[in-house]
Residue, then its C-alpha position, 0 to 999 in steps of 0.5 A: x500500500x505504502x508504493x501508492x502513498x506519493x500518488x495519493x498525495x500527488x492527488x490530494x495537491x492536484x484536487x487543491x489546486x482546483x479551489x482558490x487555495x494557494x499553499x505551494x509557495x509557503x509549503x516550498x518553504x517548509x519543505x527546503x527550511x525545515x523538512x528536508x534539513x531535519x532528515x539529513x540532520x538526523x540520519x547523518x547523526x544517527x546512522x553514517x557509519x553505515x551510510x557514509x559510502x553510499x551518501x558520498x558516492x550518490x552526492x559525488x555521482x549526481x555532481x558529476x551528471x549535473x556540471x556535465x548536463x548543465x554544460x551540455x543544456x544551460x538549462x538548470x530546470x532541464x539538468x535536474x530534472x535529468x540528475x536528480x532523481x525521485x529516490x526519497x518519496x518514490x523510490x524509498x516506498x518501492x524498495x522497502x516493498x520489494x527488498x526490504x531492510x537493507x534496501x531502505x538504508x541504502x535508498x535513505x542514504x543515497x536520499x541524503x546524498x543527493x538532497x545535499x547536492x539538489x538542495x544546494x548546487x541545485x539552489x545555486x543553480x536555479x538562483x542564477x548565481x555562480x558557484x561561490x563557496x561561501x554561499x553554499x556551505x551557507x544553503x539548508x542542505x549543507x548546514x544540516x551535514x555540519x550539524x548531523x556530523x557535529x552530533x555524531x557523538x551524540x547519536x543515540x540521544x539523537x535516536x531518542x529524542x528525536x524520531x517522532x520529530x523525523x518521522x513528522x518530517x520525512x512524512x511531510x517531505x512526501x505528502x508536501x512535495x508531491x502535492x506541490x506537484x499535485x498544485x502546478x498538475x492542476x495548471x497544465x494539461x497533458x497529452x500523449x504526445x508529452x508522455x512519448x517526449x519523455x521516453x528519450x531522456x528517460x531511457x538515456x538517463x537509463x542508461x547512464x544510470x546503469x553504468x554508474x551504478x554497475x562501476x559502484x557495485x564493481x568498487x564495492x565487490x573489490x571493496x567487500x562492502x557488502x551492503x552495496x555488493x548484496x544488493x544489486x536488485x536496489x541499486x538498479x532500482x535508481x535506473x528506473x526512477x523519475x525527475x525528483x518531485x522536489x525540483x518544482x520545489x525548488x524551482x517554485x522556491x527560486x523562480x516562482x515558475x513551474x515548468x518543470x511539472x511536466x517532465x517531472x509528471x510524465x517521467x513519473x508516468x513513464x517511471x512507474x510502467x518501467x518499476x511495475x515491470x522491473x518488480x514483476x521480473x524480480x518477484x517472478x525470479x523468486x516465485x520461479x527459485 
């Protein structure tokens, strides 16, 4: 049931963005202020022994793919929403249906690491600002690592007190961001001919995916880091998955536009055919095992 939760809130924003209410700009602000750095405060304070190498490899990866594709598009809407991928709100639900416990941490560990990045290379990005490094150790996402890695020490005090808080938090990264979504869906009609625009770009960065992450898992087989070399089902799960929700977030955040719901939307669309069948394939390997 959890695998629906996005679309149902996708739902809810789209049937609010039908009435006079307008809450996407204050809901952008929650989100990019308070939601997001709260999550990556906590799971980087409470569990980075065991995330540090696949944080730091997805942050590292998605680095990459956005200078190169803001190199090759000088679009930043266009780049990120070609490298920065659903993995919080979409994949997390997917991969703890399907594999579980260890699928979970490597899928909230690769959020952190990309959100950093998102957040605020993405920032930068959309402000129309150069890189100044002042300026990003200053965003949300990059406070929030200082302060997750000052309270390392401090991590089982940080587990304690505050879960109820994290869970508060990681529910309205979901719920929020894709009824932001919801919202600008509301504002923009779709058609076939946009769902088949989006097939290209999606089996592109497909493949592009699938060789990152096929070097990772070669590293981490030679590395005997288990987590990662255990879990290949997971990590291919990352080629499948659409335009991070979060973009129109950002991009509503910054430049008061939402241009980027379109791709977003019918890259989900295209998106959730490609898992249906990726998750039919592996559970019919285990019935057939």
């Amino acid at each position: 049931m959890s695998i629906f939760f996005p679309l149902i809130y996708l739902f809810a924003g789209w049937l609010v963005g039908k009435t006079s209410l307008d809450f996407k700009t204050a809901a952008s602000w929650v989100l990019t202020r308070i939601a997001i750095p709260v999550v990556i405060i906590f799971n980087i304070s409470t569990r980075f022994g065991s995330m540090s190498t696949i944080i730091i490899a997805t942050a590292m990866f998605m680095l990459a793919m956005l200078v190169v594709c803001q190199r090759i598009m000088c679009d930043p809407v266009k780049s990120l929403c070609f490298s920065y991928l659903n993995i919080g709100w979409l994949g997390l639900p997917v991969a703890s249906a399907l594999f579980g416990n260890d699928a979970s941490t490597i899928i909230i560990a690769a959020y952190v690491g990309s959100s950093i990045v998102g957040n605020s290379v993405g920032a930068g990005m959309l402000s129309g600002s150069r890189f100044n490094l002042l300026k990003l150790v200053q965003t949300p996402p990059v406070l929030a690592l200082f302060a997750g890695a000052i309270l390392i020490p401090f991590g089982q005090d940080v587990s304690l007190w505050g879960t109820e808080l994290y869970s508060v938090s990681k529910f309205m990264m979901s719920f929020l961001g894709m009824a932001v979504l919801g919202i600008w869906l509301s504002k923009i009609r779709l058609s076939a001919s946009d769902l088949l625009r989006e097939i290209k770009p999606f089996l592109l960065k497909s493949v592009v995916m699938a060789v990152l992450v096929s070097l990772l898992l070669l590293l981490a087989s030679s590395l005997n880091f288990r987590l990662i070399a255990e879990n290949p089902e997971t990590l291919y799960l990352f080629c499948l998955l659409p335009p991070a929700a979060n973009i129109i977030v950002l991009e509503t955040h910054y430049l008061g536009t939402g241009k980027s719901a379109r791709p977003i939307t019918c890259g989900t669309c295209v998106s959730i055919i490609a898992i249906s069948l990726y998750a039919a394939v592996i559970l019919g390997f285990r019935a057939w095992g």
